[in-house]
N, C-alpha and C positions, 0 to 999 in steps of 0.2 A: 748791335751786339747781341743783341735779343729777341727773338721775332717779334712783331705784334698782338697785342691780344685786346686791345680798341685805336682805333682811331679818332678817336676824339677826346678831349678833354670831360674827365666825369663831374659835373659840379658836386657830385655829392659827397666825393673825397677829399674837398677842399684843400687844391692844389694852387700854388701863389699864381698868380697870371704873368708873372715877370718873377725874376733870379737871377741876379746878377747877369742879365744881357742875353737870358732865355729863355724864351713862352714856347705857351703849349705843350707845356707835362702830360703826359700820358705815359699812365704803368706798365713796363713791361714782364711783369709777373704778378698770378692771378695772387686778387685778395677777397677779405671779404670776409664771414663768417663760415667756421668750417676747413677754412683754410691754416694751415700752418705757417709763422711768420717766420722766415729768413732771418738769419741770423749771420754776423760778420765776427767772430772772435766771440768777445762778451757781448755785442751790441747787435740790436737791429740793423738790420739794410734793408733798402728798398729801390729798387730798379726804375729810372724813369729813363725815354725819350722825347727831347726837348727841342727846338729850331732855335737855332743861336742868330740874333737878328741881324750882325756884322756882316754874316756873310747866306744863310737861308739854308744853310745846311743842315738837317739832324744830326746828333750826339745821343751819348747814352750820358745819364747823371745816376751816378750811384749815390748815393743818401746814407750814410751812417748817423743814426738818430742817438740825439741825445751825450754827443760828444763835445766838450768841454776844450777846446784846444790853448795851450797855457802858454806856448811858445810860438812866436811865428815861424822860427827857425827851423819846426818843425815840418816847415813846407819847402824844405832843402831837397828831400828824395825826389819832390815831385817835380823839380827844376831837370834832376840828370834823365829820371823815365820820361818825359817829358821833349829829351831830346834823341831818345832814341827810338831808333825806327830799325824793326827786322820782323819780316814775314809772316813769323810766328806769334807773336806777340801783338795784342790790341793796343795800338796806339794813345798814351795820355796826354791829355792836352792841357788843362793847367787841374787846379783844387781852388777851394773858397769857404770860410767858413758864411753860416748864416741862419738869420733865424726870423725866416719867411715862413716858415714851419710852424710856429709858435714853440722853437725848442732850437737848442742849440745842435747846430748840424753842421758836419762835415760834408761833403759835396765833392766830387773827382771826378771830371769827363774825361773821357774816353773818345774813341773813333765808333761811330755806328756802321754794323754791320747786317743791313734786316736778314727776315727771315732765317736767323741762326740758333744751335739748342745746345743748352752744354750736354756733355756726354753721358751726363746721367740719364737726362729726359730722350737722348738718343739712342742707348743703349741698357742702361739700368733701370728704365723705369717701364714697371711690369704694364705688359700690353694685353689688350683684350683678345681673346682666342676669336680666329678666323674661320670663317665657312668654306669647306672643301665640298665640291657635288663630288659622284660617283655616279654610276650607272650599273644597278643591279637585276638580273629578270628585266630587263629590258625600261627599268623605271630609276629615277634620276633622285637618290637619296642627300640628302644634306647632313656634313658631320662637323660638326665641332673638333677645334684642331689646335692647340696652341702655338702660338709663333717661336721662331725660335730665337735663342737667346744666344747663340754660342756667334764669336765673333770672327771672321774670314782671319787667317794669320794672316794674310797681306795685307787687312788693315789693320791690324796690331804692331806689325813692322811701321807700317806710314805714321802713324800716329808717333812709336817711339822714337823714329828719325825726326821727324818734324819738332818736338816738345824736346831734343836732346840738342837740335840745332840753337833754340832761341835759348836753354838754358846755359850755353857754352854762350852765345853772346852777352849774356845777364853778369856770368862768372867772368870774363874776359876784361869787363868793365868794374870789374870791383865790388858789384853787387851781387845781392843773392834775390831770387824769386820771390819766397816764401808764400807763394801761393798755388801749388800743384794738386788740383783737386778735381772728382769729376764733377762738379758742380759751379766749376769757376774755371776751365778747360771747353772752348766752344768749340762747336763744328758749325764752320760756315760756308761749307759745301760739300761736293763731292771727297770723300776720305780728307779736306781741308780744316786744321783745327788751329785755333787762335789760342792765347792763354792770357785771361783777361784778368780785372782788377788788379794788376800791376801797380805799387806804388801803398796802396790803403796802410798795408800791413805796417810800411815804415814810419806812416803819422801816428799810428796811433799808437806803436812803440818806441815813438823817438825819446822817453825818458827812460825808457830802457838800456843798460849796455850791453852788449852782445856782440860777439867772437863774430866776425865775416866769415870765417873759415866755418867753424860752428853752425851759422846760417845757411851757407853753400852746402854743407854735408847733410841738411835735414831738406834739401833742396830734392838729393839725390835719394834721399829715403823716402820723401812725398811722392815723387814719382812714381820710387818701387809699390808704395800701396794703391797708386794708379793702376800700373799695370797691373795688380795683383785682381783690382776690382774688376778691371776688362774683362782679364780672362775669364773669371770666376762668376761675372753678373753677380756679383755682392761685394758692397762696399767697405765692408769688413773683413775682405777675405786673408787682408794681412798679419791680424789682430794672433795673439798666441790661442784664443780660442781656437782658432779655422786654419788655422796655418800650414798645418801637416796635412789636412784635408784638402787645402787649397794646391798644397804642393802637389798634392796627385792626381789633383782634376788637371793643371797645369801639366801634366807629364803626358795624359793621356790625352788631350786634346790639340795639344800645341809642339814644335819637336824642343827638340832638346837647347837648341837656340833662347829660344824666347825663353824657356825654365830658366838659363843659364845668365841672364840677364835680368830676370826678374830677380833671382838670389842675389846678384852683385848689388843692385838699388839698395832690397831691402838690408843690407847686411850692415854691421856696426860700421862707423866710421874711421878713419884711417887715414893717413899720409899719401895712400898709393890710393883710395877712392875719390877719383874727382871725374868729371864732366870727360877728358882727356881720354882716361882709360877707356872709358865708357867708348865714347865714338871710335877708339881703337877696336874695341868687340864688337861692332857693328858694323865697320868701312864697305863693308860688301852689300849691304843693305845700303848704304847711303849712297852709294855708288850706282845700284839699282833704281832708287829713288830718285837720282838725280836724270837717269836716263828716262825715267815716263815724265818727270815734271817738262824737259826738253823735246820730250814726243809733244807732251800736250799742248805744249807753244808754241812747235812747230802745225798742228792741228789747227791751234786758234789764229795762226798767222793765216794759215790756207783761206778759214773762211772768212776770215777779215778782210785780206785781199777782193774775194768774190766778191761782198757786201760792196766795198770798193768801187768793185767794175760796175756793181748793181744801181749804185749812187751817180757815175757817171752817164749812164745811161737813163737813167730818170731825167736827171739834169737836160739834158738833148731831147726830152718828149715833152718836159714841160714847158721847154723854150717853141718846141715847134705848137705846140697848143697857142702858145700866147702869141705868135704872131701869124699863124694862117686862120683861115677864114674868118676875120674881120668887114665886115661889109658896110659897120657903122662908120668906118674911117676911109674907107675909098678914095673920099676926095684929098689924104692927109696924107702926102708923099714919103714919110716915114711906115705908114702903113697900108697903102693900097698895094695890091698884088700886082708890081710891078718892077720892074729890075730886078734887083735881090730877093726881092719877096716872092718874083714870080719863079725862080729858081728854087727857092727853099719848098714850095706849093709841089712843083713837078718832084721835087725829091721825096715830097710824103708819099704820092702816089706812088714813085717806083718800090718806096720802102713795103708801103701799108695796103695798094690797091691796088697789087696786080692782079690779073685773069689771065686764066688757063685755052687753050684751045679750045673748047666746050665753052667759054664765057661764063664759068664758076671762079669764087674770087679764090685765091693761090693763098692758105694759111700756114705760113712754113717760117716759124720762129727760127729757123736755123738762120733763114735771108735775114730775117728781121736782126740780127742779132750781132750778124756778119758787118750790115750794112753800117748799120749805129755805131760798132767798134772801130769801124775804117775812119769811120765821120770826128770818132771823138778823137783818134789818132792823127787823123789830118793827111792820109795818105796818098801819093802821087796817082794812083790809081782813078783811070779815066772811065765814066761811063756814058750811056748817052738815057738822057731824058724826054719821053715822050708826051705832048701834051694830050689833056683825054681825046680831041678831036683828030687826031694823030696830024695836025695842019704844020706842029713847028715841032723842032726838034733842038735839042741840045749836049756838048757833049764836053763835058767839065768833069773834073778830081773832086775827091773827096774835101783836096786841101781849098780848093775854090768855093766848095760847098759851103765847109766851116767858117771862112770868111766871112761868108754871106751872112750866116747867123749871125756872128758875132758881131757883124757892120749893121744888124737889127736892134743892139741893144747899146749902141755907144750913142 
């Protein structure tokens, strides 16, 4: 959910060694002295990942300290987030209260996702200026440069397609988010963003009542201050202070699209403002979107394939590894280089140890490559095998070949 930032359990933070059926806490956000502490609504949070011992996979454990929970019933939302699963959204897996802590704590796992940063620390949070050389009079000067802050509009589009799909899924079901924030919105890859801590919000306002509709429309105004922050590299750029100013840094940077859509988020709520319209102002974007997500699948299929071939073909070298040249087992007619063995032996050579007229050895991956793929296919294709003495000779398929190996390991 969150990258790492130790590996190992700190004894000094006196973390429980067990939690409800997970060791090995480790923080995943810096503390310390000097550090400012996260905050969830009114209360503290604190980020762990932990190995759940059922099954030996990491989680993330969010920690709301010092919450009092009066109903159990209050752990109803976490049953339906719980059962839902879409792309964009970090998966919940159950809640617990406990007081391992030495305090009473709420607890919500999640799906772990490493090496990922919310948007703020990936885009809002001020970076340190970079060294550019130059070459001046013919001598190589070093300048101080600051990075820039302004954000590609095609990832401003992915972002708002991606966060508009899972929040139409959230509304669809009867719920509302209430959590669109750049500090709780992850990126877990390439233009890839998840929208996490899903569920928190409704425990700890479950004695609260609250309009769904109402929820969902403040759903679509959290956003609008998302995007507002994107553009703007400031997290306030919604606020009535910045807002005219923000509108025209937004004009001058981005076209008219994105302005157009950022006003719709932020704009009061209404009857005709829901998720619906919304995807309706964008279909062309998402339609976009849908066509590189289908490229890049169709990429990760290609090289998955390869890797594939590449795995089949290790397969077949490590097989001829373990049963040629054996000479401990000579006497062991499963292993001496005879019959089948002696066949698989001649075949290394035509693969691995030909020589050229000149009697230099012949290094041509293409054969090698050709050979392998016939052998793992099994093909009717006849060749002949010469032994080093050139005294015997043999002339067998590929499909005989494989046999043979394979009548080495039954």
């Amino acid at each position: 959910m969150l990258s790492n930032l130790s590996t190992t359990n700190n004894p000094g933070l006196k973390l429980p060694e067990e939690l409800q059926g997970y060791h090995t806490l480790v923080p995943l956000e810096p503390s310390g002295t000097g550090v400012e502490r996260r905050k969830f609504g009114n209360w503290y949070s604190t980020v762990y990942r932990a190995i759940r011992s059922s099954d030996g996979l990491p989680y993330v454990l969010r920690r709301i300290e010092n919450f009092r929970l009066t109903r159990q019933s209050a752990f109803a939302p976490i049953e339906v987030w719980s059962s839902l699963r879409h792309p964009g959204i970090i998966s919940v897996r159950e809640a617990f209260t406990t007081r391992s802590f030495d305090d009473n704590s709420l607890v919500v796992v999640y799906a772990y996702h490493p090496n990922s940063q919310t948007l703020f620390d990936a885009h809002l949070k001020p970076k340190p200026p970079t060294y550019q050389s130059r070459y001046q009079h013919g001598r190589q000067q070093l300048l101080l440069q600051a990075q820039s802050t302004v954000i590609a509009e095609r990832t401003i589009w992915s972002y708002i397609v991606q966060i508009a799909c899972a929040v139409k899924k959230v509304h669809d079901l009867g719920q509302a988010v209430r959590m669109i924030d750049v500090s709780k919105v992850l990126l877990t890859g390439q233009n890839r963003i998840r929208i996490s801590s899903c569920g928190i919000v409704d425990v700890l306002m479950h004695d609260t009542v609250q309009d769904m509709l109402t929820l969902q429309q403040e759903d679509l105004t959290m956003f609008g201050r998302l995007v507002f922050a994107l553009c703007c590299n400031n997290v306030s750029a919604a606020t009535s202070a910045h807002f005219q100013k923000s509108l025209e840094l937004i004009g001058r940077l981005y076209s008219a699209d994105v302005k157009n859509v950022a006003l719709f988020l932020i704009s009061k709520g209404g009857p005709h403002r829901n998720v619906d319209q919304l995807l309706d102002m964008i279909r062309g974007k998402v339609m976009q979107e849908q066509e590189e997500a289908l490229n890049a699948t169709d990429r990760l299929e290609h090289e998955l394939q390869s890797e594939l071939e590449n795995a089949r073909l290790v397969r077949l070298l490590c097989k001829f590894g373990f049963i040629n040249e054996r000479p401990e087992f000579a006497r062991e007619p499963r292993w001496a280089e005879t019959g089948d063995r002696y066949i698989i032996k001649l075949f290394r050579d035509y693969v691995f140890h030909q020589m050229d007229e000149q009697g230099n050895p012949v290094l041509n991956m293409s054969h090698v490559l050709t050979c392998l793929n016939k052998l793992d296919a099994g093909t009717d294709e006849r060749i002949m095998l010469v032994a080093r003495d050139e005294q015997n000779c043999l002339v067998v398929s590929y499909k005989e070949i494989k046999a043979c190996i394979d009548g080495a390991f039954t």
